[in-house]
N, C-alpha and C positions, 0 to 999 in steps of 0.2 A: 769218621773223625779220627786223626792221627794221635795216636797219648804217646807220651815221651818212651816208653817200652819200645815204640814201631820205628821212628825216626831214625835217622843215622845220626853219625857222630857230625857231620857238615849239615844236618836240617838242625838239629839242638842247637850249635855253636851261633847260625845264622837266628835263630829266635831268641835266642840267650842276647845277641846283639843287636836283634830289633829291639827286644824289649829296653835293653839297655838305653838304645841312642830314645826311644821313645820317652824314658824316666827322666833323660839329662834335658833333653826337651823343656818335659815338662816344669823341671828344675829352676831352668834358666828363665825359663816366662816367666815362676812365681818369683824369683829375685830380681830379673830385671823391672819389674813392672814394684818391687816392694823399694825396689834401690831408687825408683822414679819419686815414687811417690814420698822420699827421705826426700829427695833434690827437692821436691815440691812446697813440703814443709820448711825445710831450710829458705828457699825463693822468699817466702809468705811471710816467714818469719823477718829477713830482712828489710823486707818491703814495710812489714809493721815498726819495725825500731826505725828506721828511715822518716818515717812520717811521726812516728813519735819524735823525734830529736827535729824535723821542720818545726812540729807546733811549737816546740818549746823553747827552740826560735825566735819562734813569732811574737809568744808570748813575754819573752825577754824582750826582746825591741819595744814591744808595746808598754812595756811599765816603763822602759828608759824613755819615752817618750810624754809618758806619762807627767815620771817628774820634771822633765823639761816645761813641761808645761804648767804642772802647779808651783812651778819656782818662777816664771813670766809672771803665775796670776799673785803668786804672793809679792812680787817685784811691783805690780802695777795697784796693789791693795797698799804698797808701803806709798808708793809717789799720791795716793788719791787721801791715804790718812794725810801724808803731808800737804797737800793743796788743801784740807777742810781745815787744816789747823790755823793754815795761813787767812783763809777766808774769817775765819770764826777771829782774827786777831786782829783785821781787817775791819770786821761788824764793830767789836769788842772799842777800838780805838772809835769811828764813827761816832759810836752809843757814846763814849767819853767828851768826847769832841761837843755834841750837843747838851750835853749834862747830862743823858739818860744811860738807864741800863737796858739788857734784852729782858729781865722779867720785870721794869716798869712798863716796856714796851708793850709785854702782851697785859700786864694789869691795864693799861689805855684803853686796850682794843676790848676789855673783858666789860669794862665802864660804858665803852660807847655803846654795847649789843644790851 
């Protein structure tokens, strides 16, 4: 086995440069594969605020739809209060019209059972 005592000045220089190109080697693999795995995270990370700002999206359309809709059902609660009141004014004239009331009506019906 060769110790650095035996070698010449061109066997050293050539081992001092294997060794060399051997370390930047290995250098470069552990940054390239650390620099990979930063792009990775950065990727992942994107991908997660992406689909965070879809749902939140989603989520907004969904409530604006929302009160589209409970402004129809209060729309159509106001036209059905108005048609009862109409009816009830409807009964109300009726009930006059014959001489009666609605709570003679149900005292009638409470007599005949």
């Amino acid at each position: 086995m060769a110790t650095p005592e035996n070698l010449t000045f061109a066997e050293q220089l050539i081992s001092l440069s294997l060794g060399a190109a051997g370390t930047y080697l290995a250098l470069r693999t552990f940054y390239e594969k650390k620099h990979q795995e930063t792009l990775d995270r950065f990727a992942q990370s994107q991908t997660k605020a992406y689909a965070a700002e879809r749902d939140f999206e989603h989520l907004r359309r969904n409530q604006e739809q929302m009160k589209e809709s409970i402004k129809l059902l209060d729309d159509e609660v106001s036209e059905t209060r108005a048609d009862l009141k109409e009816v009830k004014g409807m009964l109300t004239a009726m009930f006059a019209r014959i001489g009666d009331t609605v709570s003679g009506i149900f005292a009638h019906k409470e007599k005949r059972e």
